[in-house]
N, C-alpha and C positions, 0 to 999 in steps of 0.2 A: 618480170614478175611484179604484180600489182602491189605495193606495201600496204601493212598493215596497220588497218583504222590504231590511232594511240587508246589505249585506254589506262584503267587506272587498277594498279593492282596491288598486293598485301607484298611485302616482301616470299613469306612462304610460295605465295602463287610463283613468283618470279623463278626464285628456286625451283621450284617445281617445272616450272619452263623449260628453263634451264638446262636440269638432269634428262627430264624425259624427248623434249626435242618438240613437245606438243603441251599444250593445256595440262592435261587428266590421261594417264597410259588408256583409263578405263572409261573414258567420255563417249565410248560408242555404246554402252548400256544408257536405254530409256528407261529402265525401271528404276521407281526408286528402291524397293525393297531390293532388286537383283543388284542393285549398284551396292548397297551397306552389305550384303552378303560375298560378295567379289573381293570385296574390299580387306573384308574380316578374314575370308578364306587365304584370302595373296600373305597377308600380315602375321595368320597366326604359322605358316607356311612357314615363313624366315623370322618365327618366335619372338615377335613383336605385340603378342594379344591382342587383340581385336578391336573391331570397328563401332563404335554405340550410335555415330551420328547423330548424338547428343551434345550441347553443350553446359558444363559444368555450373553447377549451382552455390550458389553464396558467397562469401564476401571473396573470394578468389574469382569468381566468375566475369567472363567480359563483359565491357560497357562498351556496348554498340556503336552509342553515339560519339566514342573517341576517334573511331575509325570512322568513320562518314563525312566528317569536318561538314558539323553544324547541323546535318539533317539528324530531324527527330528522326527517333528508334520506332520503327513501323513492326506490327503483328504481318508473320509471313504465312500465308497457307500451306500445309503439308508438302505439296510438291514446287514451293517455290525454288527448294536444292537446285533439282533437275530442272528447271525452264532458266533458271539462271546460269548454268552450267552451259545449255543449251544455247543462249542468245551470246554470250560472250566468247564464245567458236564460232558465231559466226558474224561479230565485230569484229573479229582477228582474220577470218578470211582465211588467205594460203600464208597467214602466218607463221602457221608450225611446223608446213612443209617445208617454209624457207629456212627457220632456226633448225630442224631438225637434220639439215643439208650441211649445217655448218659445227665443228670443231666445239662439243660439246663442254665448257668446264662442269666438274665434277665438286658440289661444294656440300658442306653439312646439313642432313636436314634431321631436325632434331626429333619429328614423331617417329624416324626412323633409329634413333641413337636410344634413344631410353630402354629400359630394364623391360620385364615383361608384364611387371604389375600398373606399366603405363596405360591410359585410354587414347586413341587417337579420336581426333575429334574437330566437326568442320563445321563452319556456316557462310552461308553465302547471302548474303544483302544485295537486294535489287535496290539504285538509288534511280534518281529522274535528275540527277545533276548532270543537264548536257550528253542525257543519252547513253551514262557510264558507269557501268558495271564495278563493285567493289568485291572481292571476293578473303574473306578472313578464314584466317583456320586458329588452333591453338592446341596445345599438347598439355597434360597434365602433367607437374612435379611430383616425384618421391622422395621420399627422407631415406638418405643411407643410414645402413646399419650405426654408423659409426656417430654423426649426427644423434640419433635415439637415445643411445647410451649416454652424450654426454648432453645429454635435456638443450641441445641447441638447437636453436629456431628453422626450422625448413623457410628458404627464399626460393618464392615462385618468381618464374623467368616474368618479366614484363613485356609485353607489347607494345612495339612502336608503331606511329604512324608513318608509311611508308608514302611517298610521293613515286610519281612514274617512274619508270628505269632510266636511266643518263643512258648516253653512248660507248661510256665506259664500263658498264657494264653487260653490256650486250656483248662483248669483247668476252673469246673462251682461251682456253688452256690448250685446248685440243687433247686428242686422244695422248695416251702414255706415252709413245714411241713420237709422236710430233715435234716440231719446233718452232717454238712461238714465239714473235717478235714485240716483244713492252712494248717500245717504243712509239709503238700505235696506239696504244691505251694507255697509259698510263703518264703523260706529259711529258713523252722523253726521256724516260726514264732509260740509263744505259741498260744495254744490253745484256752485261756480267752478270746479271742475276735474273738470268728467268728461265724456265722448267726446257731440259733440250735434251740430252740425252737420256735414260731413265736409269741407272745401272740398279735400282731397289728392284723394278718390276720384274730382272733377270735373275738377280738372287735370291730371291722367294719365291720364283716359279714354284709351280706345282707343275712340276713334268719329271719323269724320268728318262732322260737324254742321257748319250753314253757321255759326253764331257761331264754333268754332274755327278756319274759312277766315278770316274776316273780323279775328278779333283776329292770325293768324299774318300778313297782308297789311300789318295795321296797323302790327307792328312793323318789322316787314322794311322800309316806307317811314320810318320813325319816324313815323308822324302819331298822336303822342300829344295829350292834352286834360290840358293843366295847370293842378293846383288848387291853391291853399295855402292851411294850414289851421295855426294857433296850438294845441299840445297843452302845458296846464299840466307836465307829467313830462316830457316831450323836447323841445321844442321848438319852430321852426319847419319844418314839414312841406309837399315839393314832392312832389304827387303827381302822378305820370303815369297815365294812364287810356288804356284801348284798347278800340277798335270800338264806343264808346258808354256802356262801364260805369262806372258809378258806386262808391262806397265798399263793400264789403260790410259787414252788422251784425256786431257783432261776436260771438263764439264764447263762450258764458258758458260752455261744458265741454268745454273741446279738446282733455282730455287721455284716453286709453286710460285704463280702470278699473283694469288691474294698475299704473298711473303713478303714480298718486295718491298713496298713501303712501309711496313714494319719494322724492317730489316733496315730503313736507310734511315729512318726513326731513331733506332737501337741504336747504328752505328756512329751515330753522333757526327760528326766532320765529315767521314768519308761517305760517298755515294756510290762505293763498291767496294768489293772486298780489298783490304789491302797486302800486301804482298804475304806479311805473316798468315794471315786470315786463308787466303788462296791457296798456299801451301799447305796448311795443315787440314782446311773444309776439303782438299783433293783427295786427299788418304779417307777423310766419314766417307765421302761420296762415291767410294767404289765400294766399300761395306766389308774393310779391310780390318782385320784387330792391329790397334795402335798401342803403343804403350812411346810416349813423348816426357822426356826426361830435361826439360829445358823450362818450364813455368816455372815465372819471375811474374816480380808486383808491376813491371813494366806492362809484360805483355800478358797479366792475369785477364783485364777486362776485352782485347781484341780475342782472348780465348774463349771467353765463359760465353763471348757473345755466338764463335764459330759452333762450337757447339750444342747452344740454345736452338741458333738458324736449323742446324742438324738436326735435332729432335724435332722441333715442330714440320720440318719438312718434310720427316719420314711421317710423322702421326698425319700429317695432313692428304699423303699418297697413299697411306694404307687403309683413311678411312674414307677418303675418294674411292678404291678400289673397292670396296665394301658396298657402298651406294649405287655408283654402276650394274654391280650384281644382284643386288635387291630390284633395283627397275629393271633389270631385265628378268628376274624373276618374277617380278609383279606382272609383264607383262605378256611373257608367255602362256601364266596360269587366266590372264581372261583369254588369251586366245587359244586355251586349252592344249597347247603344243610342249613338249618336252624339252629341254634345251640340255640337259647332262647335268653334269654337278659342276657346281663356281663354288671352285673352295678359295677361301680367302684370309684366315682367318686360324689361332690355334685355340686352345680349350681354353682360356680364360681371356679377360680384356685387354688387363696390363701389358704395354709393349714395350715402355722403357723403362728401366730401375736407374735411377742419380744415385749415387752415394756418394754423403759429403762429411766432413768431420763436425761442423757448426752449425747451428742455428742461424748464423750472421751471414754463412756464406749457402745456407740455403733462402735467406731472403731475398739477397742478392738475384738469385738465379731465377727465383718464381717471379720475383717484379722482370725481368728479361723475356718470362716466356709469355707474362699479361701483357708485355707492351708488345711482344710479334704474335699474341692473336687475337690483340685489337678488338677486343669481344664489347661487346655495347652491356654488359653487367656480368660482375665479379660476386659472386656469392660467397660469403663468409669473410668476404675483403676484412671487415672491423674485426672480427676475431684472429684473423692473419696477423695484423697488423700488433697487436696485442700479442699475441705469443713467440712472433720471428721477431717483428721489429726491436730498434734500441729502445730500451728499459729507462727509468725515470736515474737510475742510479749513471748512466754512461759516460754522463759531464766529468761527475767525479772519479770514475776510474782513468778519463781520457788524461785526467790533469796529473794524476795519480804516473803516469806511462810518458809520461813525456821526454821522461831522461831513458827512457827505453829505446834499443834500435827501433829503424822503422817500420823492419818484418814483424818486430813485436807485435806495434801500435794496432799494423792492419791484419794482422791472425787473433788478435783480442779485441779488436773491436765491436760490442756491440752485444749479443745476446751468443754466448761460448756452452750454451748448454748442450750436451754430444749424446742426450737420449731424444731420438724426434723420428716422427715418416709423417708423412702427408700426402693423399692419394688426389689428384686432377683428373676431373673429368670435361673432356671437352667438348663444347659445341660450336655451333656458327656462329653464334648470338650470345654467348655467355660462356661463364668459365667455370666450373664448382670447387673451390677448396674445398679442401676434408670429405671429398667422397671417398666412400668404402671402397676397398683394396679392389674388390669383384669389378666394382661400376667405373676404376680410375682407367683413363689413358696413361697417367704418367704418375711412377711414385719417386719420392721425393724424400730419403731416409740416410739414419745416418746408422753406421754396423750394430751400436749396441741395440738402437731404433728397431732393427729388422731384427735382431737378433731375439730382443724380449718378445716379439711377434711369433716368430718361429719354434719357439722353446727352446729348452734345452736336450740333449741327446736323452737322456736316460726318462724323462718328464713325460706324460700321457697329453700336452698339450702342445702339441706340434701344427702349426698350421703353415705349409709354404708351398700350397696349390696356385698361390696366386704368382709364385715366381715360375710357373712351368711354362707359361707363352712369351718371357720376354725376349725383345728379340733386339734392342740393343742398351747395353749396360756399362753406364759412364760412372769409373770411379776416378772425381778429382781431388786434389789436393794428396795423394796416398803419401807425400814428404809427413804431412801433418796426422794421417789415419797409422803411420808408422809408430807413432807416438803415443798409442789410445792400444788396442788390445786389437793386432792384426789378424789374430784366432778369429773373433767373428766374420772378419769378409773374407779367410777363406770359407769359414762356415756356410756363408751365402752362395758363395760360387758352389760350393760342394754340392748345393740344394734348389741350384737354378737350372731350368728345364727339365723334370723330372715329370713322369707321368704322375696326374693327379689325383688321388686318392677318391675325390668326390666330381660329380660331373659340372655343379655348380651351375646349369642350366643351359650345356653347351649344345650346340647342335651340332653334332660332330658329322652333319650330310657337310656344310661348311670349313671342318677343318682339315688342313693339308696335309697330303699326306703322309709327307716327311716328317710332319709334326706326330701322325698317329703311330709311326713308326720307332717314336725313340730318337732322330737324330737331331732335333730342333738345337741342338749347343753348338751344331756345323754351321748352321745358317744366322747366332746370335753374333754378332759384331760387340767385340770387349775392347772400350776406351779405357786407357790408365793416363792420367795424365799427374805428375811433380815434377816437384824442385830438380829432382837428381831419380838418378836409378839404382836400389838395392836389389842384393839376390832374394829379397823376399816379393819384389816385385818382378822379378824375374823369373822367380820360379811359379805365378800365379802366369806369367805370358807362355811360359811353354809348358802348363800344364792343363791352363784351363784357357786359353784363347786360339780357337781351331775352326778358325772361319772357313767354308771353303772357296772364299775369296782370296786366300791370305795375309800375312800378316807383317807388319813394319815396327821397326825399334828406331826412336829418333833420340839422337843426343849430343848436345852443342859438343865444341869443344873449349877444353878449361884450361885457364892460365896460372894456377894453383894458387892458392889461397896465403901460402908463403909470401907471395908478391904484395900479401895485403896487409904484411906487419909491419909496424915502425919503430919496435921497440929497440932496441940494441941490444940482442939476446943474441947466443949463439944453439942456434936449434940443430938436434942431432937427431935424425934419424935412423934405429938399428933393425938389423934383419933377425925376426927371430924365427929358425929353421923348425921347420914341421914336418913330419911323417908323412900323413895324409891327411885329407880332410875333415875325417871322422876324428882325426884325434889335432884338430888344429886349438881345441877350445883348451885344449888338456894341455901340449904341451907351451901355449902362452902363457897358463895360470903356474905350470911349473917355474918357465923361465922367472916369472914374477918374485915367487917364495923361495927361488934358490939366490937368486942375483940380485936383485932389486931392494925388496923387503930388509934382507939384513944389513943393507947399505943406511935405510932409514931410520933404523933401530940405534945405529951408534951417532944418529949423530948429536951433537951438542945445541944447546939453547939457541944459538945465535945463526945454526944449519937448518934448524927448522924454518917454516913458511914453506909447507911445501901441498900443492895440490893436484891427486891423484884422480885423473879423469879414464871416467872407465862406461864406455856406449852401450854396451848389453846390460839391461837391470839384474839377468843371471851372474853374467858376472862379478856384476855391484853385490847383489848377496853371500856369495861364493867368495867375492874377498875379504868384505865385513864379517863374515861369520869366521873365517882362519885368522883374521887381526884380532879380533876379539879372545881367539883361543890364546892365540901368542902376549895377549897383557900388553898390547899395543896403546900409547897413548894418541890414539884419531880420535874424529868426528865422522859423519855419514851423512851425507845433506844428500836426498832423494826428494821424488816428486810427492812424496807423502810425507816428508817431515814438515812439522808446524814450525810457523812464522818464528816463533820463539826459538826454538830448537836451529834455525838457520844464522839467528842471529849471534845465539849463545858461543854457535862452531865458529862464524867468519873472525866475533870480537876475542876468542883466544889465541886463532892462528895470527893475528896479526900484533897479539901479545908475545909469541912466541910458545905458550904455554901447550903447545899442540904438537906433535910431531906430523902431523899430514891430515888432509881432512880426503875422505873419498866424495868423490863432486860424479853424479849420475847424469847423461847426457836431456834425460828426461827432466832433470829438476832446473838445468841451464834452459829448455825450451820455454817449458811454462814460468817459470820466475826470471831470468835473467840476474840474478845473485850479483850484484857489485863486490866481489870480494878482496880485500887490500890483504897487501902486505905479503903478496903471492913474490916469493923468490925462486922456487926452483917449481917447475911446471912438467908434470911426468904425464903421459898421454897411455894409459896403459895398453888402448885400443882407440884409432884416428876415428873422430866425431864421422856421423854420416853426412851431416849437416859442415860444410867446409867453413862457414862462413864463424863457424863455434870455434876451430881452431885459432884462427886471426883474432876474436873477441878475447879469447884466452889469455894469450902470447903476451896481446895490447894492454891487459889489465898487469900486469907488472911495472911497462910505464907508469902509469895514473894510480898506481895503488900503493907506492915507495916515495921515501921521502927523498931529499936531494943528498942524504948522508949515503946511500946504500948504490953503488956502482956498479955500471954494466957488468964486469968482472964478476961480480958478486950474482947473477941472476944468470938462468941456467935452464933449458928447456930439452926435453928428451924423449919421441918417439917409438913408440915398439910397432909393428908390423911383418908379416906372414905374407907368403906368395899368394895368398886366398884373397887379401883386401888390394884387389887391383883396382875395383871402382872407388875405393876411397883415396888412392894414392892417387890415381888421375886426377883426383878432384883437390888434390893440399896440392901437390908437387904439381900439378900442371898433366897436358897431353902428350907433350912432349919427353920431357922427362920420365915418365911412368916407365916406359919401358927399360930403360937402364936402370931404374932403383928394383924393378922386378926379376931384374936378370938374375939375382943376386950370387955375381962374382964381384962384390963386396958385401962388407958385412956392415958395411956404417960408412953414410951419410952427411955433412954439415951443412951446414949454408949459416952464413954469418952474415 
């Protein structure tokens, strides 16, 4: 086959190559009015608005002569579009039979991505430079809602000057189900990262097949098939399997070909995924709900970055699939033929919801997902930077934290304000911060964030249409969202995938049908990723994560947190016997005021130093307000007592003038309290946080002087058959099981 003459083209042209396999789908209209009419009809068709064939006037408006390199800006006659259109099909010759023979990649084209109040809009420049043809287009910007309201500046996209196509870009993806080798394009790039099996395109079919009857039955009764399985890099692994299926293999090239260098960018050292990485992208990449109980400050940045890769690779396959469907709908409608419905798509934009606890650790995350899509301009970058980034005060509070642990330094670090959302929208060429929730690919918030968005229950201002299409939703850190008001994200989950009140301008010929059906929460994939796993994250996995992929619980095992004391204490752990679980809160607050309490009441000046830690804030009030009745001499240090107030409590307990201070687990998170002079150490209920027990135990070392002897220091546990995850985590994996037997009733370890 004879190649084709090189010429010179805009980027958009190339694109447009690209997708369609030719020039123009619609380049066999000679008319010029029949061609803006095709055009406008194909467009308003898949609610894109129409064609003007104009281009935009005033100080936004192209400058010709950028794109022409150096030739003056020439007056064109009315039908110079079409003769230009014209001559430059056939400088290409059997060029676009030959690209359209070949493995098409699918990439963003942005007059196709904008809102409806977009113009699309072209011009074609005939040059005499060497015979070659320059072909420009350009799309017009809108201001989202959210922009308007808060008087910030609308950034229109810029245009570059595009030089010919490289070799490397001629280089495609190949269809969905294909398997394409990098290492032809891309400089040898290995192989471990690039697009091969597709398991998203099977899970969002739009088909009714009897396996997707059978696995949607499955979950909806729960009748899962549980397996576990020992992974060297994560852990111990509970797998849930549905309607029969087995482990899928795993995906040696998962990612989209424009990802990859992004991806090897991000990953800093490594030039493929590493073992952790591999393990845990295996479980996003079959569209399985995870809930990973093993994030640590080691392995926080190989995480944030695995599921960064994850989200941009699904938003990148779903709006690939999206594009496809439009030029095949653009092109069936000039060839006036029917093709069915290509649904693709649910009732609003948003596909992924983040939720994070900080401001600092949604910086984090947006700078990971700017550098994997690479976009050639960030709009509202300067104002990003200003509201997420570190603040002018950070020095000093860094200096201020330095005698702080080091989960402190890096959980406070930086901007800790926990009211935020930010909605991303993306293209191929740019990136928009602060798009409105309708226009975002991806939001970016944190519970109370969505929560003031949403309203309140009983409030006439409830807006959460925009959470009805999401279709995967990553909440990290939930160790640290445990600590902040857990009410609001089940509020969220309560309130995700719900039919939407309002249509928001969807075209529901395009949406699936699963989605017009009500079941869109089977097909959402729910990331949970912490430190540790409680039953309140537990019971958000089996009540709201029902993929009908199914679903995995992963969680290292632990060497107990015992093993991390140095004090010479002699710690007692007792069993206190409970009924049931309804009445586990009841009878531990009894054993407390029967047994405990009046022990601390007699004792004498010299018995005092004693600190009463208690992990439920219900609790902490519940026993503050009966000490109180009883003319108890305490203190109460919670995460809402003043500075003053903290210090007032620590400087009389270690006067002795205190009989016991109640210390809330919430007020050790955010403050870390140095508190001396701690002799007897009562645990009313085990920290969830293990690592707060050890902190504890150790401040009676470093808080006594050398007059006051191990003898004299005294630490004492209470626990219920109910705190099995907490006992695994102080005592070990091993041991848990014999302190939970309870054919004893008490504990030591010296």
């Amino acid at each position: 086959m004879p190649r084709a003459k090189k010429s010179k083209l805009s980027r958009k042209e190339l694109q447009h190559l690209k997708e369609y396999g030719e020039l123009d789908p619609l380049s066999s209209v000679n008319d010029d009015k029949d061609l803006d009419n095709l055009i406008s009809n194909a467009l308003s068709r898949s609610g894109y608005g129409k064609f003007t064939g104009k281009l935009r006037s005033g100080k936004n408006s192209r400058d010709d002569s950028r794109y022409t390199k150096g030739q003056p800006k020439q007056k064109k006659p009315s039908n110079a579009r079409v003769d230009a259109y014209t001559r430059l099909l056939k400088s290409f010759g059997d060029a676009s039979g030959r690209l359209s023979s070949m493995d098409a990649i699918v990439s963003d084209d942005e007059a196709l991505e904008n809102s409806e109040d977009m113009e699309v809009m072209g011009n074609i420049n005939d040059t005499q430079n060497n015979n070659e043809n320059v072909v420009n287009g350009a799309t017009a910007g809108t201001k989202s809602d959210e922009e308007m309201q808060d008087n910030s500046e609308s950034d229109s996209e810029e245009e570059h000057e595009v030089d010919a196509v490289d070799s490397n870009d001629q280089k495609s993806d190949g269809d969905d189900n294909a398997t394409t080798t990098i290492a032809e394009n891309t400089n040898d790039v290995p192989n471990e990262v690039c697009e091969a099996n597709d398991y998203m395109e099977s899970h969002y079919a739009d088909e009714d097949s009897e396996l997707a009857h059978k696995k949607l039955a499955a979950v909806t009764n729960k009748e899962y098939e549980h397996s576990t399985s020992e992974d060297a890099a994560l852990g111990m692994c509970v797998v849930y399997n549905v309607a029969g299926e087995k482990l899928k293999p795993v995906n040696p090239r998962p990612l989209k070909q424009r990802l990859v260098k992004p991806f090897h960018k991000l990953n800093k050292d490594h030039t493929e995924f590493t073992k952790f990485q591999q393990g845990i992208f295996n479980w996003f990449d079959q569209y399985r709900d995870v809930v990973y109980g093993g994030r640590t400050q080691d392995n926080e940045d190989e995480l944030t970055t695995a599921y960064a890769t994850h989200v941009m690779n699904h938003v990148a396959k779903a709006k690939d699939r999206e594009h496809k469907n439009n030029a095949k709908l653009a092109k069936a409608h000039a060839a006036g033929t029917d093709i069915g419905e290509l649904r693709d798509r649910g009732f609003t934009r948003p596909r992924v919801l983040i939720i994070l606890p900080f401001r600092n650790s949604a910086y984090k995350l947006i700078r990971k997902l700017l550098t994997l899509a690479s976009a050639e301009q960030e709009m509202n970058s300067a104002r990003f930077m200003k509201e997420y980034g570190p603040d002018e005060d950070e020095e000093q509070r860094h200096s201020a934290n330095t005698r702080k642990p080091d989960d402190f330094q890096q959980t406070f670090a930086g901007n800790i304000d926990d009211a935020f959302r930010i909605g991303l929208q993306l293209h191929h060429k740019s990136v928009k911060l602060y798009a409105d929730f309708y226009r975002a690919d991806i939001i970016v918030a944190s519970p109370i964030g969505l929560r003031m968005t949403t309203g309140a229950e009983s409030g006439d201002r409830k807006d959460f249409d925009f959470l009805s299409s999401i279709e995967t939703v990553i909440v990290d850190q939930c160790d640290v969202l445990l600590m902040q008001n857990w009410d609001h994200l089940v509020h969220v989950f309560e309130h995700m995938n719900l039919t939407p009140k309002k249509d928001h301008g969807c075209d529901f010929s395009r949406v699936r049908s699963w989605c017009l059906d009500g079941m869109a929460r089977y097909r959402r994939q729910t990331i949970m990723l912490s430190e540790y796993v409680t039953p309140d994250i537990q019971s958000i996995f089996n009540s709201h994560c029902c993929s009908i992929e199914g679903k995995v619980r992963i969680k290292p095992s632990y060497a107990g947190a015992i093993s991390d004391v140095v004090a010479q204490v002699t710690q007692v752990l007792k069993w206190v016997p409970v009924k049931r679980l309804q009445s586990a809160v009841d009878d531990r607050f009894n054993h407390f005021k029967d047994q405990i309490l009046p022990g601390l009441q007699k004792t004498t000046m010299s018995d005092n130093h004693t600190v009463i830690f208690v992990s439920s804030y219900f609790d902490f009030v519940r026993i503050r307000n009966y000490c109180k009745g009883k003319d108890c001499s305490f203190a109460a240090i919670s995460e809402y007592s003043t500075k003053t107030e903290a210090m007032q409590a620590r400087r009389r307990l270690y006067d002795g003038s205190l009989q016991f201070i109640l210390y809330s687990e919430r007020a050790h998170f955010y403050h870390r309290y140095p508190i001396k002079g701690i002799r007897h150490m009562v645990f009313y209920s085990l920290p969830d946080r293990p690592r707060y027990y050890s902190e504890l135990v150790n401040l009676m070392l470093t808080s006594n002087d050398e007059s006051v002897s191990p003898e004299q220091l005294s630490c004492v546990t209470f626990y219920t058959k109910y705190d099995q995850l907490k006992i695994e985590r102080i005592a070990g994996t091993k041991l848990a099981p014999q302190l939970l037997s309870g054919e004893r009733s008490q504990f030591t370890f010296a």
